[in-house]
C-alpha positions in Angstrom: 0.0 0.0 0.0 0.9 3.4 -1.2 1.3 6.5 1.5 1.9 10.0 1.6 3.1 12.3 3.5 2.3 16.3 3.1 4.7 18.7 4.5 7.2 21.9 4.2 10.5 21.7 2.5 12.1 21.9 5.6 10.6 19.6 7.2 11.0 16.7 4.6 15.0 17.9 4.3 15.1 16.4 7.4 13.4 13.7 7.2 15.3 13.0 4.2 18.3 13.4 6.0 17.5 11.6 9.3 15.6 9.0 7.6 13.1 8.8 10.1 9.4 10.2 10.6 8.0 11.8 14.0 5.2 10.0 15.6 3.4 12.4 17.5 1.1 12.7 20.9 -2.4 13.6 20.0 -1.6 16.5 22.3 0.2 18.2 19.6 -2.2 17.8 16.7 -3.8 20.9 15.3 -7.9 18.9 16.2 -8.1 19.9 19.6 -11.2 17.6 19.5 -8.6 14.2 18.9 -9.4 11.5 21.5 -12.1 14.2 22.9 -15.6 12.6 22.6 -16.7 9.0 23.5 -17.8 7.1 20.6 -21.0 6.8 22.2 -24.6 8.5 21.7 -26.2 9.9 24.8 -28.8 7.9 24.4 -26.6 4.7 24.3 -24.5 6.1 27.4 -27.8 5.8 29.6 -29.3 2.8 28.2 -26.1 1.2 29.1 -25.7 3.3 32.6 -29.1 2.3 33.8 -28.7 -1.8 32.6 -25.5 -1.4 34.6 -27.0 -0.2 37.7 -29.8 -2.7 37.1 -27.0 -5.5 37.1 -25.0 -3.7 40.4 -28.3 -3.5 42.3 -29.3 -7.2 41.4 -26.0 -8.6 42.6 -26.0 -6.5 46.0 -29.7 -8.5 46.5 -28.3 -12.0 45.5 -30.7 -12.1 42.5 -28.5 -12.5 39.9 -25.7 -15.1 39.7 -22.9 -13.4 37.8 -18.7 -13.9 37.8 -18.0 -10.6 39.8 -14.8 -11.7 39.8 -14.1 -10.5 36.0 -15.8 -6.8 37.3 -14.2 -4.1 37.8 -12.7 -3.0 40.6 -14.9 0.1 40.2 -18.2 -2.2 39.8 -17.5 -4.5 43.1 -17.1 -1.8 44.8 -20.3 0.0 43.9 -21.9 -3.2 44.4 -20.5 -3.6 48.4 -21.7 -0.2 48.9 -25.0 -0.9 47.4 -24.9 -3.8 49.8 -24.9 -1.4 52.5 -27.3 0.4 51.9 -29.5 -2.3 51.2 -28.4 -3.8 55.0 -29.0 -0.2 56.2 -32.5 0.0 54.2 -31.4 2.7 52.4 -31.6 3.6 48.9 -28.4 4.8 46.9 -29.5 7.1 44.5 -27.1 9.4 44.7 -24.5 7.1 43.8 -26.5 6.1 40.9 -26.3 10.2 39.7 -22.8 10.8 41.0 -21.2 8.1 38.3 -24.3 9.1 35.3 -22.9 12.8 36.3 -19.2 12.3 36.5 -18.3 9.2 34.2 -17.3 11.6 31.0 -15.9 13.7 33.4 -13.1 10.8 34.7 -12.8 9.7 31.1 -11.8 12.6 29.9 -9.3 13.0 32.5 -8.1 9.5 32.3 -7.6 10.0 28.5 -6.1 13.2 28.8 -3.9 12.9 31.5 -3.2 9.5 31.3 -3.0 7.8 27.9 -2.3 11.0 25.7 0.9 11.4 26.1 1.7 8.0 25.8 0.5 7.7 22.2 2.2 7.7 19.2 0.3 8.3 16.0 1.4 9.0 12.3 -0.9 10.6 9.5 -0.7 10.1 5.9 -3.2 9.8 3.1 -3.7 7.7 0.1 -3.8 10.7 -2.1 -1.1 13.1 -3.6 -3.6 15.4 -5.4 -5.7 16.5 -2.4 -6.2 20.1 -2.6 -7.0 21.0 0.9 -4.3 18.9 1.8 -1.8 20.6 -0.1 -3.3 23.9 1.2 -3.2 22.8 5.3 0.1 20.9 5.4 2.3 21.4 2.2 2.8 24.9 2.7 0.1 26.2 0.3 1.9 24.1 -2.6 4.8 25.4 -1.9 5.9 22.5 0.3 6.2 18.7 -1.4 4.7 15.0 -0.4 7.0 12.0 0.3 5.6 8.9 -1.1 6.0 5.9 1.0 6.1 2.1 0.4 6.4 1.5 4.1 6.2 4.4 7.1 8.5 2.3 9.4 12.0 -0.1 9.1 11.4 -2.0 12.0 7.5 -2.5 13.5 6.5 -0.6 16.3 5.3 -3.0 18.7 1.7 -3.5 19.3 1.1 -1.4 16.2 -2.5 -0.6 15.0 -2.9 1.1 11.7 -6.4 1.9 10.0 -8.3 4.1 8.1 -9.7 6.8 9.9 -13.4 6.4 10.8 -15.7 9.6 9.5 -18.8 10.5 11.9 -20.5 12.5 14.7 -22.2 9.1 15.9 -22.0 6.1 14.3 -22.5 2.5 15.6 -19.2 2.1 17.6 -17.4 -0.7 17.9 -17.3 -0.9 21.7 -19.9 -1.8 24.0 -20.3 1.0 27.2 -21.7 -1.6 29.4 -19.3 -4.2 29.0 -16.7 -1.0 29.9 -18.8 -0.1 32.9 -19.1 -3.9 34.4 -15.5 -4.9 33.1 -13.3 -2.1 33.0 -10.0 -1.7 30.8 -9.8 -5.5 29.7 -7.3 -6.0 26.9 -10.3 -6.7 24.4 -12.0 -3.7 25.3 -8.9 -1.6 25.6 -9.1 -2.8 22.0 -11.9 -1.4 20.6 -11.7 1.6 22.2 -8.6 2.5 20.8 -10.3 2.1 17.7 -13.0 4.3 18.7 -11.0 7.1 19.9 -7.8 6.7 18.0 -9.0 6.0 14.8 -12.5 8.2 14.4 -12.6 11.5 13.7 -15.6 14.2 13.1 -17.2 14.3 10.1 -15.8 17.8 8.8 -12.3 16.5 8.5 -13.5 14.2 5.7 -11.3 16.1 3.1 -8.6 14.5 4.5 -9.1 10.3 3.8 -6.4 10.1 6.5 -4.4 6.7 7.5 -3.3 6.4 10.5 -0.5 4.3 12.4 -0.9 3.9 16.1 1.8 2.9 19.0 2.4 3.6 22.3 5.3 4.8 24.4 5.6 3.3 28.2 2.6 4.1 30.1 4.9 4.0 32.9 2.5 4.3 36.0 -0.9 5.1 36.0 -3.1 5.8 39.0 -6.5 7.3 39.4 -8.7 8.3 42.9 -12.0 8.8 43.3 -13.1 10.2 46.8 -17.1 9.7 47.1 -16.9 12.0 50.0 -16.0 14.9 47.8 -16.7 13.9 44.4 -13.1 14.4 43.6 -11.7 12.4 40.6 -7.6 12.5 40.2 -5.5 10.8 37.8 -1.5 10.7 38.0 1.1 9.2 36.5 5.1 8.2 36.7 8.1 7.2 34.7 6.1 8.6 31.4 8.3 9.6 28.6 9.0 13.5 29.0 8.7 13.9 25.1 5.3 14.3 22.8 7.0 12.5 20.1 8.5 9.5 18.5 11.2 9.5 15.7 10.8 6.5 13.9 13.3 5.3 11.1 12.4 4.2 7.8 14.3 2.4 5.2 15.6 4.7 2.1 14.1 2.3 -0.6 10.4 2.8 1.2 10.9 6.6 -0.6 9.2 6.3 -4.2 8.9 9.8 -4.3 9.1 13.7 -4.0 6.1 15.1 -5.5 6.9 19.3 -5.1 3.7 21.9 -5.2 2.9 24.3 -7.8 4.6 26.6 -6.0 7.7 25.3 -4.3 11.1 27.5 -5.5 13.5 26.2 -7.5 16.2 26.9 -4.9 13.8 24.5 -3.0 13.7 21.8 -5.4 16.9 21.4 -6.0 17.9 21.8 -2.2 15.5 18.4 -2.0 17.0 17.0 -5.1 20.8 17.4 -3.9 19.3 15.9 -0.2 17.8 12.6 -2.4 21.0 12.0 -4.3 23.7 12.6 -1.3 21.7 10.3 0.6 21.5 7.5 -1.4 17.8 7.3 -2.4 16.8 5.6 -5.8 13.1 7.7 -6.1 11.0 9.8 -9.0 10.7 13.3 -8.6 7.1 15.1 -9.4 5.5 18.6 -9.1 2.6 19.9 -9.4 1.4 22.2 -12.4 -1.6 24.4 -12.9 -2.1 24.0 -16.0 -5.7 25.5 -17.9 -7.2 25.6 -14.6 -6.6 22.2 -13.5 -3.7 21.0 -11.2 -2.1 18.1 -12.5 1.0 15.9 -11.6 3.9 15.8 -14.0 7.3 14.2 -13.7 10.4 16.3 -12.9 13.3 15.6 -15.7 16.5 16.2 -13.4 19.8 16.3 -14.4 21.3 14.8 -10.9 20.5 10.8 -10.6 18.7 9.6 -7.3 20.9 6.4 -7.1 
């Protein structure tokens, strides 16, 4: 599969040069909306809240015969203290409306201050003619795309990779009840990531994006909920003090510089004399407006990429 890579001259001189891309924390993305919004409806948050609550309250009574043991911590405990109340003859509504209140709340923060900086994500496309593309991160066509055969040398472990998922709402992948009664298992830590990680809103459609997914040590990660004060923390320890990743790639995974209308000559051939010191065996493209229609042609340079 076939991947590009939009950026400035600059930045792809380095690349070039370093033969490696950056892999960056969401938290340094120009969406300030990435990993911001459950993949859930509201309407599918409380269905799944109130069949959870139906399920705590019928295990504090003995009514239902269930494998606690695969809860969540978070779940047996709100099922001793429902216990309690029950023992006490009192109900716990306000339990109930502290956790249907808070739960975005402590995801958020658990995403935000846990997990963000830990991941590592790398956009490309599957197009090199993408006007809006060009516009937002090739420098107004006066930057240049890298084609890529591979984005990596050696494979990130636990990689994900996937297209990017389109939508306000759509049917997600995860289940929020099987989060509420069973936590962060691997499998749902699974889809999630999916969820979050690889969906985006529906106005950055322009974009087709691909994206490649790893994460850095999550080092330690502790959250505390005090019911006394409805105060949710989360903290961490021996998380990497970077928002970024450089990961190599080979030189033969380069097929391509394809320039913008615009770029400089002084640019193009600062690219071209970067491709042929190095060592790369590519084609060089750039971009022409030609009758009113922007069209790729191929670049007849008088330095060899081998």
């Amino acid at each position: 599969m076939t991947f590009y890579k939009y950026t400035t001259t600059t930045t792809a001189e380095i690349v070039l040069k370093n033969q490696s891309l950056r892999w960056s924390s969401p938290l340094l993305f120009n969406d300030i909306e990435e990993c911001q919004f459950t993949p859930f409806t509201e309407e599918q948050y409380l269905k799944a809240f109130s069949s959870y609550i139906k399920i705590v309250e019928l295990c504090a009574n003995g009514c239902l015969v269930l494998d606690t043991r695969r809860f969540s911590y978070e779940a047996v405990m709100l099922i001793e203290l429902f216990k309690r109340c029950i023992e006490r003859g009192e109900t716990a509504p306000i339990l109930s409306d502290f956790f249907l209140k808070n739960h975005r709340h402590m995801h958020h923060e658990y995403i935000n201050k846990g997990l963000l900086n830990c991941f590592r994500i790398l956009c490309v496309t599957t197009e090199y003619d993408n006007n809006l593309m060009w516009a937002y991160y090739a420098d107004q066509h006066y930057g240049c795309v890298i084609e890529l055969e591979s984005v990596y040398k050696e494979k990130p472990y636990l990689l994900r990779e996937s297209p990017v998922r389109y939508h306000d709402n759509i049917a997600p992948l995860s289940n929020p009840l099987d989060m509420f009664l069973y936590g962060e298992t691997p499998g749902i830590k699974e889809l999630m990531i999916k969820d979050i990680i690889f969906s985006k809103r529906s106005n950055w459609l322009h974009e087709k994006e691909y994206r490649f997914m790893f994460c850095e040590n999550y080092g330690q990660i502790s959250s505390q909920l005090d019911l006394r004060t409805n105060k949710f923390e989360v903290s961490t320890k021996y998380q990497s003090e970077s928002s970024y990743t450089d990961v190599p790639i080979t030189k033969e995974s380069v097929k391509s510089v394809t320039f913008g209308a615009r770029t400089p000559q002084n640019e193009i051939k600062k690219i071209i004399n970067v491709v042929s010191s190095e060592g790369y065996d590519c084609k060089f493209y750039q971009m022409k407006l030609e009758s009113g229609t922007v069209e790729r042609k191929l670049l007849v340079v008088e330095t060899s990429c081998s």
